[in-house]
Backbone as ProteinMPNN parsed JSONL, in Angstrom:
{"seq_chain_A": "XXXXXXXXXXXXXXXXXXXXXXXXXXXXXXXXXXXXXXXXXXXXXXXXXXXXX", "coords_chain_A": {"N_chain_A": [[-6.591, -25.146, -19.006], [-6.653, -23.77, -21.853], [-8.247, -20.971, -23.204], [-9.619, -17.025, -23.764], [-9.034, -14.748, -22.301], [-11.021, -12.704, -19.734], [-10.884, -9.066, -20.898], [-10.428, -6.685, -18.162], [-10.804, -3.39, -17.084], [-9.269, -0.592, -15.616], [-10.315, 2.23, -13.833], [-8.493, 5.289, -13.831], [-10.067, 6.979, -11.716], [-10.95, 4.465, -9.874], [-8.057, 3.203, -9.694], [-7.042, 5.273, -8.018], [-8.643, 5.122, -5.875], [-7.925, 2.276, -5.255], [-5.736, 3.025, -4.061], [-5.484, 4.713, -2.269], [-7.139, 3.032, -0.205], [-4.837, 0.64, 0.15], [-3.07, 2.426, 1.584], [-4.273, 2.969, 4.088], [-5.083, 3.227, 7.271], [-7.309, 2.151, 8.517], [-8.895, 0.57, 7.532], [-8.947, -2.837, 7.344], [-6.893, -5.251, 7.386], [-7.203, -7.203, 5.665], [-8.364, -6.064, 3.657], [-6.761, -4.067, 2.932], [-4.587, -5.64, 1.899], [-5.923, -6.946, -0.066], [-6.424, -4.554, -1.975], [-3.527, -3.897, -2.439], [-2.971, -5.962, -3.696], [-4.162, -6.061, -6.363], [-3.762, -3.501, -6.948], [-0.623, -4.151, -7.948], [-1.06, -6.189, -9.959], [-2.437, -4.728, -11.868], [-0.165, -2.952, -12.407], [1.533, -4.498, -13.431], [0.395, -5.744, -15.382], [-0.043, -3.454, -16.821], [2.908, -2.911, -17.17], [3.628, -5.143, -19.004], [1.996, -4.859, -21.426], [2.78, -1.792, -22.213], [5.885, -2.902, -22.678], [5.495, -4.448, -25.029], [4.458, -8.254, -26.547]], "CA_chain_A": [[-7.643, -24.99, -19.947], [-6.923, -22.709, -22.772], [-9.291, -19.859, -23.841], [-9.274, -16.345, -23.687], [-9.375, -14.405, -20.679], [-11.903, -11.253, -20.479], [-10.249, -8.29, -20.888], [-10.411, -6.109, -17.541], [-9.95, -2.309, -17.241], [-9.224, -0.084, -14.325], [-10.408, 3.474, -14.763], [-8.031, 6.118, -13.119], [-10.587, 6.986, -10.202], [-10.429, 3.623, -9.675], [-6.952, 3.399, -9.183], [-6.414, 6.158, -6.713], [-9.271, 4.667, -4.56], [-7.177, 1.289, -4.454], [-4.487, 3.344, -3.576], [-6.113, 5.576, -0.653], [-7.379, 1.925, 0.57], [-3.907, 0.162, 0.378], [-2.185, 3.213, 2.668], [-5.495, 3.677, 5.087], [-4.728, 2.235, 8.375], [-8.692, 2.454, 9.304], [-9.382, -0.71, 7.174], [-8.477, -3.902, 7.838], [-5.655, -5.806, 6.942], [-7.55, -8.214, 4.411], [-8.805, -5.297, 2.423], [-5.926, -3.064, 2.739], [-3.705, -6.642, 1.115], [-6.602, -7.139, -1.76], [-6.175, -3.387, -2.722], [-2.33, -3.95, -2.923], [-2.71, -7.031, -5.182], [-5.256, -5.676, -7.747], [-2.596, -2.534, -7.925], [0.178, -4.991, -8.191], [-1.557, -6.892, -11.023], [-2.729, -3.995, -12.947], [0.95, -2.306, -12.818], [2.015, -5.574, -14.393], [0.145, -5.848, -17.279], [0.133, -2.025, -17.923], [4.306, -2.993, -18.089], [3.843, -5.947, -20.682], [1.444, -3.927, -22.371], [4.188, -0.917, -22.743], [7.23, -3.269, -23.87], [5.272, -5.136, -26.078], [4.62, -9.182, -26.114]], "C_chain_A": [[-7.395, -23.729, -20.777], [-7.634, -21.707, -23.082], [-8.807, -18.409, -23.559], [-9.86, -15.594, -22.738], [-10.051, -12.918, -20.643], [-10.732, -10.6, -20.424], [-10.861, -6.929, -19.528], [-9.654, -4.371, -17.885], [-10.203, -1.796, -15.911], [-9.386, 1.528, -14.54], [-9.343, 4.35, -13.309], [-8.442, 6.505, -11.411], [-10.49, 5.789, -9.673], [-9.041, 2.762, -8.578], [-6.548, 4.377, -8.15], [-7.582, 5.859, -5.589], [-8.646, 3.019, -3.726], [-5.953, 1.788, -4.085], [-4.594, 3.52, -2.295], [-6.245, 4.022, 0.259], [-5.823, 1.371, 1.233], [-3.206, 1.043, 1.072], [-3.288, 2.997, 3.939], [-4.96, 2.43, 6.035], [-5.925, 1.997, 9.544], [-9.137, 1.103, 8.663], [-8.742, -1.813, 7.505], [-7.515, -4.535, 7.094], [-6.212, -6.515, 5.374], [-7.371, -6.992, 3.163], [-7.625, -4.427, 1.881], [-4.521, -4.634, 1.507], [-4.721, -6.681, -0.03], [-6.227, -5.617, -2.271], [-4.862, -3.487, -3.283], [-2.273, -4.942, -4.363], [-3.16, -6.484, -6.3], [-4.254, -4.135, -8.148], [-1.773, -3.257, -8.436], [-0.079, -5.854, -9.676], [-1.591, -6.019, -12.053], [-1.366, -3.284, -13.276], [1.816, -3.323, -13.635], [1.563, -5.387, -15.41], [0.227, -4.527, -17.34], [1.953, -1.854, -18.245], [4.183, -3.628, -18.853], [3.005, -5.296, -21.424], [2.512, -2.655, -23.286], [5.302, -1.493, -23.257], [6.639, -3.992, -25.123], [4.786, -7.012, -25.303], [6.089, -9.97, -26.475]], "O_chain_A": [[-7.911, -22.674, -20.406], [-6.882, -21.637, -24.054], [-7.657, -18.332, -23.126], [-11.026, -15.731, -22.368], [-9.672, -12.046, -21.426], [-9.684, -11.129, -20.053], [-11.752, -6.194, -19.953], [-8.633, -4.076, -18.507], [-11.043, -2.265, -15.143], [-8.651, 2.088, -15.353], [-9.455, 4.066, -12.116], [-7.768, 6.443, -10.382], [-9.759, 5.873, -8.687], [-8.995, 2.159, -7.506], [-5.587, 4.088, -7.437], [-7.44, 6.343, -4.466], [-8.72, 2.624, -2.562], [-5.07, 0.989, -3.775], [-4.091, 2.871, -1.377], [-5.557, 3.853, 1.265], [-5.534, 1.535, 2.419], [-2.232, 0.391, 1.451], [-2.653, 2.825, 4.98], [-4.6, 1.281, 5.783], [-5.821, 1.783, 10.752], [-9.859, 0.447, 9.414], [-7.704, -1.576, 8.123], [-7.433, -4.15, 5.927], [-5.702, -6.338, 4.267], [-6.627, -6.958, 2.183], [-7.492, -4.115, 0.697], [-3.825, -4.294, 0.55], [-4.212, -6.388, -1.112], [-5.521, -5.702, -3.275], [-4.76, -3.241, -4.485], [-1.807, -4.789, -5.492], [-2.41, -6.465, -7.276], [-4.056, -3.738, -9.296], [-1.916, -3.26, -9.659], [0.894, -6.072, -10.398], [-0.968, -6.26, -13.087], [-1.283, -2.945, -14.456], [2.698, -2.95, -14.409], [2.165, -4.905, -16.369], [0.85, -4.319, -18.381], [2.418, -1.1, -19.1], [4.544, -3.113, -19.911], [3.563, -5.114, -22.506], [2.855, -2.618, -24.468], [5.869, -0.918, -24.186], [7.308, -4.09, -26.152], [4.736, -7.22, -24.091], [6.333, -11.074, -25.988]]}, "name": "protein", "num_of_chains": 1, "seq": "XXXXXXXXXXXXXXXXXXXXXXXXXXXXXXXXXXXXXXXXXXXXXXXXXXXXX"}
């Protein structure tokens, strides 16, 4: 289905709280794997963003 997809942002604090999560070995596995993805995702598009489309 075509359309356009919102546009998400991640603010800095943000980012270093899914970081702290994705090392912490006090949370649980699930949460500590969603923190990784949602970095993983956002370090993607902030590369196609930087080369261009």
């Amino acid at each position: 289905m075509p359309g356009k997809a919102a546009k998400v942002v991640i603010t800095e604090r943000q980012q270093e709280v899914l970081l702290m999560m994705s090392r912490s070995v006090t949370i649980s596995f699930h949460l500590r794997q969603l923190a990784r993805i949602i970095l993983l995702g956002f370090s993607h598009l902030q590369a196609v963003s930087d080369h261009g489309p």
